[in-house]
C-alpha positions in Angstrom: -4.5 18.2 -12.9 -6.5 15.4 -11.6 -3.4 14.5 -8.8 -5.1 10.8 -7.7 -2.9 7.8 -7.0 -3.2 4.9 -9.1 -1.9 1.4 -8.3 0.6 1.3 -10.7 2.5 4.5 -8.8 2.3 2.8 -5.5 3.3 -0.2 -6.7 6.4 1.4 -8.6 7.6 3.6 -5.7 7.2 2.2 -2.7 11.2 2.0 -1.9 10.3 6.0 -2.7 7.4 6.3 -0.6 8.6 4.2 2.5 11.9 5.7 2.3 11.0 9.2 2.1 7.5 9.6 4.2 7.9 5.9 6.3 5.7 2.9 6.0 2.5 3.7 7.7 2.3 6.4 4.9 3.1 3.4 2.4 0.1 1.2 3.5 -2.3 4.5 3.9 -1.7 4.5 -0.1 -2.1 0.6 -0.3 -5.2 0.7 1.5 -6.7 3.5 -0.5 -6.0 1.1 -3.5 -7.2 -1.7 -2.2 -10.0 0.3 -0.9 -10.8 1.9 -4.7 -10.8 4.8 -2.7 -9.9 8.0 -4.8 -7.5 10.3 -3.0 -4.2 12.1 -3.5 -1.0 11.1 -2.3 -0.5 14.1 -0.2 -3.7 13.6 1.3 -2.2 9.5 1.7 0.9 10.9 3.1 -0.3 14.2 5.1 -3.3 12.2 7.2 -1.3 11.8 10.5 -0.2 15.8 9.9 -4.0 16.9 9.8 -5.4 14.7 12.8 
């Protein structure tokens, strides 16, 4: 399991994502998008966990 984000699952749960794990997490995954950065979502959502 490769377990990267694509646009098209950002794009299609962001209600999800922002509602669930709040909107800085939200535009983490937009900017790793935007960025062509590739990460996985728990490593999106988890960043303000591990610093």
């Amino acid at each position: 399991m490769r377990g990267t984000i694509t646009t098209r699952h950002v794009l299609l749960h962001s209600f999800t994502i922002v509602r669930h794990f709040g909107p800085s997490a939200y535009w983490r995954c937009l900017r790793a998008v935007i960025l062509r950065r590739e990460t996985t979502f728990l490593e999106c959502v988890a960043t303000r966990f591990v610093n």
